[in-house]
Every structure is written in structure tokens, then in C-alpha cells.
C-alpha positions as CSV (number, residue, x, y, z in Angstrom):
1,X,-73.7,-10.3,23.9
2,X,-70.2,-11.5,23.3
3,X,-69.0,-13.1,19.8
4,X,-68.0,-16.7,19.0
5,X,-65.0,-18.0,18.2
6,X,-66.8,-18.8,14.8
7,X,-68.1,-14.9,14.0
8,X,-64.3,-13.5,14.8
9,X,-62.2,-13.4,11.7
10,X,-58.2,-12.4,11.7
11,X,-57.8,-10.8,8.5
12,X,-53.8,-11.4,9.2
13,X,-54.9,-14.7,7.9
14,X,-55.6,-13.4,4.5
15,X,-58.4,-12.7,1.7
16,X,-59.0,-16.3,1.1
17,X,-59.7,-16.7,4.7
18,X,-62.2,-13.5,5.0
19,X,-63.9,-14.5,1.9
20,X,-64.4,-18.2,3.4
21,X,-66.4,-16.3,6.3
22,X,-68.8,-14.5,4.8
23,X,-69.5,-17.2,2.1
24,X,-70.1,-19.5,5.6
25,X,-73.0,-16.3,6.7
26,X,-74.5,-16.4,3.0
27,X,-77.1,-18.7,4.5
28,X,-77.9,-16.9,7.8
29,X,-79.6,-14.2,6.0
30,X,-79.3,-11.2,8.2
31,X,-75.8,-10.6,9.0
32,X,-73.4,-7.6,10.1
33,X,-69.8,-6.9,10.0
34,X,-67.7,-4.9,12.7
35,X,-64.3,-4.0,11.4
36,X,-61.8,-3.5,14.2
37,X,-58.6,-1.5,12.6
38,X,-57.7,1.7,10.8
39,X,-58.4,3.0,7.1
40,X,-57.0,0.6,5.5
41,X,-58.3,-2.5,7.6
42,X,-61.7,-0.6,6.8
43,X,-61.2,0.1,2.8
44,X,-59.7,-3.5,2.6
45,X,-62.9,-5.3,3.9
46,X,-65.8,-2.9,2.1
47,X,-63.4,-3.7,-1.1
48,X,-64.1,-7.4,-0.4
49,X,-67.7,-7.1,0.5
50,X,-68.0,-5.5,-2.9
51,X,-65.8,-7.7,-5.0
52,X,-67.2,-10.9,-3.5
53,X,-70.8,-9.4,-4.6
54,X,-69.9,-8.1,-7.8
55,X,-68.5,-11.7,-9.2
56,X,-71.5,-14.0,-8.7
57,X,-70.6,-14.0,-5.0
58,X,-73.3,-14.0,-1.7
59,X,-75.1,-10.7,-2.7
60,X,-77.9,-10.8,-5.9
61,X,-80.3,-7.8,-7.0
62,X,-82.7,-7.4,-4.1
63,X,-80.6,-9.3,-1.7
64,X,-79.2,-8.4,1.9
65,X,-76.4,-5.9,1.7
66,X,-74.8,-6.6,5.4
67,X,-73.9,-2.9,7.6
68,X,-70.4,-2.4,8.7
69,X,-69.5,-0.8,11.5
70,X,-66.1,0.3,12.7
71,X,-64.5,-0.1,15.8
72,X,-61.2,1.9,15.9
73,X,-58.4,2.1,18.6
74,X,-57.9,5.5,20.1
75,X,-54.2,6.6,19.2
76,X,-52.2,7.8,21.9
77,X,-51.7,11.2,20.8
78,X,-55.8,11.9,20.2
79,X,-56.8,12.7,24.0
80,X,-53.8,14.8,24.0
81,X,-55.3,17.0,21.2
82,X,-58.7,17.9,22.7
């Protein structure tokens, strides 16, 4: 299954534009989140699912909590290590 244009965010783009997506999936119900990057791409985006719950955002008591998975590049030097 490939993704959409529409389920692809590029957090480059800013808060304001990651927030705007997962306000858009507040009405799908069950939803997940991949995060492709590194630790801070990561801590950035569990910040904002947290922060956008915690003020009156998507998430109420009882509600949906989306998972998050991570997808991270392999540095260079890692299959060098092993």
C-alpha cells in the first residue's frame, strides 16, 4: 500500500503545517503516524502530538491516541560497525 500525496507531510514546511494535518485526520478516527528522520525529527513530532492534545486539540479522555512508528535512514558509518 503506497501513501497519498494527501497522508505525506514535509515538516520543512513548519508546525503550523503538521498541526493542519492531523487536525484534517481528527475525523477519520483510526489514524497512525510514521516519522521518517532522526531524534529530533522524532522528539519534534511526539512533542506536537502531545501539545496539540493537551490544549483542547483532536485527542479527549477516552479518545484515540494515534501509534508512531519510525523509519530512520541507516548512516553510512553503521554497517561499517557490525
Amino acid at each position: 500500500m503506497l501513501l497519498s500525496p494527501q497522508q505525506v507531510v514535509d515538516l520543512s514546511l513548519g508546525a503550523a503545517e503538521a498541526e493542519a494535518a492531523l487536525n484534517a485526520f481528527r475525523s477519520v478516527g483510526r489514524f497512525r503516524v510514521l516519522v521518517c528522520g532522526g531524534d529530533g525529527t522524532v522528539a519534534w513530532v511526539l512533542s506536537l502530538l502531545n501539545s496539540t492534545a493537551g490544549l483542547g486539540g483532536w485527542r479527549t479522555e477516552g479518545s484515540y491516541t494515534p501509534p508512531v512508528a519510525v523509519l530512520r535512514r541507516r548512516s553510512r558509518g553503521s554497517a561499517q560497525r557490525r
